[in-house]
NUGUMI-416397 format. One line per 3 residues: number of its first residue (from 1); their letters; for each residue x, y, z of N, C-alpha, C, O, CB. Coordinates in steps of 0.05 Angstrom, whole numbers, padded with zeros to 5 digits. Glycine has a CB too. Example, Ala and Ser with C-alpha at 12.3 -4.5 7.8 and 13.67 -1.06 7.14 Angstrom:
REM NUGUMI-416397
1> AS> 00264/-00114/00156/00246/-00090/00156/00264/-00066/00156/00285/-00066/00169/00226/-00089/00181 ~ 00257/-00045/00142/00273/-00021/00143/00258/00001/00157/00268/00023/00161/00282/-00012/00114;
REM end
This chain:
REM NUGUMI-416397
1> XXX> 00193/-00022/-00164/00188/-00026/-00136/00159/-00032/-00132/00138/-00022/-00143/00198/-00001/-00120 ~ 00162/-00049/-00115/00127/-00055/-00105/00121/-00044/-00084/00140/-00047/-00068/00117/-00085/-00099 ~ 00097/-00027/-00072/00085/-00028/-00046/00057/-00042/-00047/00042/-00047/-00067/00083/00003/-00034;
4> XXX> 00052/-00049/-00008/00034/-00067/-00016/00011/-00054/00008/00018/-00054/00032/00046/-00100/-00014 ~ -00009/-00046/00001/-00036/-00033/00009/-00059/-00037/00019/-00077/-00041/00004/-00043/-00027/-00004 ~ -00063/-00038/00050/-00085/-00034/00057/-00106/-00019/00048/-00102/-00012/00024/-00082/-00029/00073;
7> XXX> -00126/-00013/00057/-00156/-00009/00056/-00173/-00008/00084/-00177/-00027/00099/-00168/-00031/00040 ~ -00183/00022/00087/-00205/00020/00105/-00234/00026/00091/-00239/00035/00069/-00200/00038/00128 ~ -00249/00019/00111/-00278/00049/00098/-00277/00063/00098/-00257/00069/00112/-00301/00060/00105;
10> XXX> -00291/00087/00086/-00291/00113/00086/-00326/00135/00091/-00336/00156/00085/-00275/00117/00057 ~ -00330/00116/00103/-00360/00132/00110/-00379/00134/00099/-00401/00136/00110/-00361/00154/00113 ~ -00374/00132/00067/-00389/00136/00045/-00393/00108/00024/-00397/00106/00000/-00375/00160/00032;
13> XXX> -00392/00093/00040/-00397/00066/00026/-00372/00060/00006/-00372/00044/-00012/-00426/00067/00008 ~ -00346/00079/00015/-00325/00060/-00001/-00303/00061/00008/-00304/00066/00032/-00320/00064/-00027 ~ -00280/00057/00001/-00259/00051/00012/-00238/00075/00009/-00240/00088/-00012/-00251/00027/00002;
16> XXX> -00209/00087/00032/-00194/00097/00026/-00168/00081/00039/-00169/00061/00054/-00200/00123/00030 ~ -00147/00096/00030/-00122/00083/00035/-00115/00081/00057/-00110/00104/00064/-00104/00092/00025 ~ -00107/00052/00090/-00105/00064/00108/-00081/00057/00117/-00075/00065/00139/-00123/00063/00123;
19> XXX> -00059/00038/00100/-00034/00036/00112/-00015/00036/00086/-00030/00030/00068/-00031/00009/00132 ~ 00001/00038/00079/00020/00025/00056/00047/00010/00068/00052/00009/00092/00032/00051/00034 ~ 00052/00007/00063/00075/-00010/00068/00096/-00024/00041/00086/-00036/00022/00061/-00032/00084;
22> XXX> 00131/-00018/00042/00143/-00033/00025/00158/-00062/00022/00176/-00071/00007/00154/-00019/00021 ~ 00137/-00076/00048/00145/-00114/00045/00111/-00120/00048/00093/-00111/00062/00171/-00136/00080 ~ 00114/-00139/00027/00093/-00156/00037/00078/-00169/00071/00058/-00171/00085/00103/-00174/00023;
25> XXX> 00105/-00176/00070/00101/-00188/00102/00097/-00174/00131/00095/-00182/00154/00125/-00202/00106 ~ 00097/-00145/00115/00095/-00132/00140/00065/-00118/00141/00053/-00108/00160/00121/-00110/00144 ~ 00057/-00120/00114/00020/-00115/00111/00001/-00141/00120/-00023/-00144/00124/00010/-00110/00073;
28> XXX> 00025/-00158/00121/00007/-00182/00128/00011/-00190/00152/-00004/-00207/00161/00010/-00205/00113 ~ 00032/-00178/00168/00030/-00168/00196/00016/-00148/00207/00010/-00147/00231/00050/-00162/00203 ~ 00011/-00133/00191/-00013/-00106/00201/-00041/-00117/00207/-00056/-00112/00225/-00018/-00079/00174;
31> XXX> -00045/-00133/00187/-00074/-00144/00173/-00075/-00162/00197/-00091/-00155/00215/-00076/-00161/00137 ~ -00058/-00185/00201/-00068/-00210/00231/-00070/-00196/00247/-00092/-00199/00257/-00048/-00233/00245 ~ -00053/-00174/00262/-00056/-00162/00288/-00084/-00146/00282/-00101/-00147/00299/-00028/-00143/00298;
34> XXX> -00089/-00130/00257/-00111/-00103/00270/-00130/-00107/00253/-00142/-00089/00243/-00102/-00067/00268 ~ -00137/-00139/00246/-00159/-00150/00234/-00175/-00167/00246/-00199/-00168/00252/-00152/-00160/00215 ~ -00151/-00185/00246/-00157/-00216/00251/-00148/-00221/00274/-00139/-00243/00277/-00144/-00236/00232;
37> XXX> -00146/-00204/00297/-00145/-00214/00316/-00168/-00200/00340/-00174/-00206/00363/-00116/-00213/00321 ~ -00176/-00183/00323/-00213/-00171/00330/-00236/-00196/00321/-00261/-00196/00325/-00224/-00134/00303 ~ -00218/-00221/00306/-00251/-00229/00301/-00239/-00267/00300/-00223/-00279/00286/-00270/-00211/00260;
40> XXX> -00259/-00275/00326/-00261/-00294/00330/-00256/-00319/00306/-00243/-00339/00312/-00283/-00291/00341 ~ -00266/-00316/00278/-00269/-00331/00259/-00241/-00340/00246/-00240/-00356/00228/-00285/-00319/00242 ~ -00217/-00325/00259/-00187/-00332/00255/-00173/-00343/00272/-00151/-00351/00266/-00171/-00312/00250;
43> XXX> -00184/-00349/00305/-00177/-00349/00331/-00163/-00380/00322/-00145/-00388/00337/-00204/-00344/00358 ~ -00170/-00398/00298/-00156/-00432/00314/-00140/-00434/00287/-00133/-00456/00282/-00184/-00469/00322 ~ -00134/-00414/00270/-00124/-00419/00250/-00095/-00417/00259/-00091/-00409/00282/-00134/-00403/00230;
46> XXX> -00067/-00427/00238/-00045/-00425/00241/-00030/-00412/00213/-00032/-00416/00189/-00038/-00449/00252 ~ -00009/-00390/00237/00003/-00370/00225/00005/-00370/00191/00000/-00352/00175/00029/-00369/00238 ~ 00016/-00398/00186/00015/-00395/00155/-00002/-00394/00148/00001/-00388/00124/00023/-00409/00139;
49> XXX> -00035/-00397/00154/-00057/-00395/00147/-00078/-00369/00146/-00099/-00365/00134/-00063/-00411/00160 ~ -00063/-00357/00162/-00072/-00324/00170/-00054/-00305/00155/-00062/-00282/00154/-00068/-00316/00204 ~ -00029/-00310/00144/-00019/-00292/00128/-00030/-00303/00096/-00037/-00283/00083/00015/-00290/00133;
52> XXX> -00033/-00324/00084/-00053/-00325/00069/-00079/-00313/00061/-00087/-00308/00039/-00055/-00339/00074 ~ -00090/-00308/00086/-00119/-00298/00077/-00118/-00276/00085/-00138/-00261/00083/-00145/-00312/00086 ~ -00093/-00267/00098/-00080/-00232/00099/-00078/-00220/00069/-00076/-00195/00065/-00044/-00229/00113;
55> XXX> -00079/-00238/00048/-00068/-00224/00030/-00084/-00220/00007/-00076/-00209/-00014/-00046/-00233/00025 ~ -00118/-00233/00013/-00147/-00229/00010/-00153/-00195/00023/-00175/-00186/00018/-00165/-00256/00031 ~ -00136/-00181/00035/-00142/-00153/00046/-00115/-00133/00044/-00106/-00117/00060/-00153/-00157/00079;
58> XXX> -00109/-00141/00022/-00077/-00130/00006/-00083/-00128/-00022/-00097/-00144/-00035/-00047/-00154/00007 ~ -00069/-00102/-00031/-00074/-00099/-00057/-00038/-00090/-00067/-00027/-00070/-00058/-00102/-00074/-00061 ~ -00029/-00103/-00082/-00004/-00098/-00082/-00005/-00081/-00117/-00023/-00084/-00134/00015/-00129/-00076;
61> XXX> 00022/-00062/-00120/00020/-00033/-00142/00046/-00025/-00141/00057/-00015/-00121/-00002/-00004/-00133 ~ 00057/-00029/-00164/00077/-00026/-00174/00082/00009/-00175/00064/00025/-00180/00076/-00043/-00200 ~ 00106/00015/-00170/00105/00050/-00163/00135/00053/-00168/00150/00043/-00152/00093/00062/-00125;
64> XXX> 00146/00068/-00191/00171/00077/-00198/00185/00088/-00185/00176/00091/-00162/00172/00089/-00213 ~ 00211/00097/-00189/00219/00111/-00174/00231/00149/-00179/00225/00158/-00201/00235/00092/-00166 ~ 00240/00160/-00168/00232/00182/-00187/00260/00192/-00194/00262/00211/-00210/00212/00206/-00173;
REM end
């Protein structure tokens, strides 16, 4: 099984875990809405183009099951 992983800061100059999720497409729905839609530099792009570079801020990790 795959989950696929956000990232925030953590105060200290690095990063902790701030969403997980088990579809791709739904981290890359997290990422356009509570990323890329705070920052002007995505505003003329199109959808297939923004889940693309959603996935520049995804780290995907294979995780067994128990």
């Amino acid at each position: 099984m795959k989950v696929y992983i956000t990232y925030e800061k953590d105060g200290y100059d690095g990063e902790q875990v701030e969403k997980v999720f088990a579809r791709k497409s739904d981290a890359q729905d997290y990422v356009i809405a509570n990323t890329f839609a705070l920052n002007m530099a995505y505003a003329g792009m199109e959808r297939h183009e923004l889940k693309e570079k959603a996935l520049e801020h995804i780290t995907e990790h294979n995780v067994e099951g128990i």
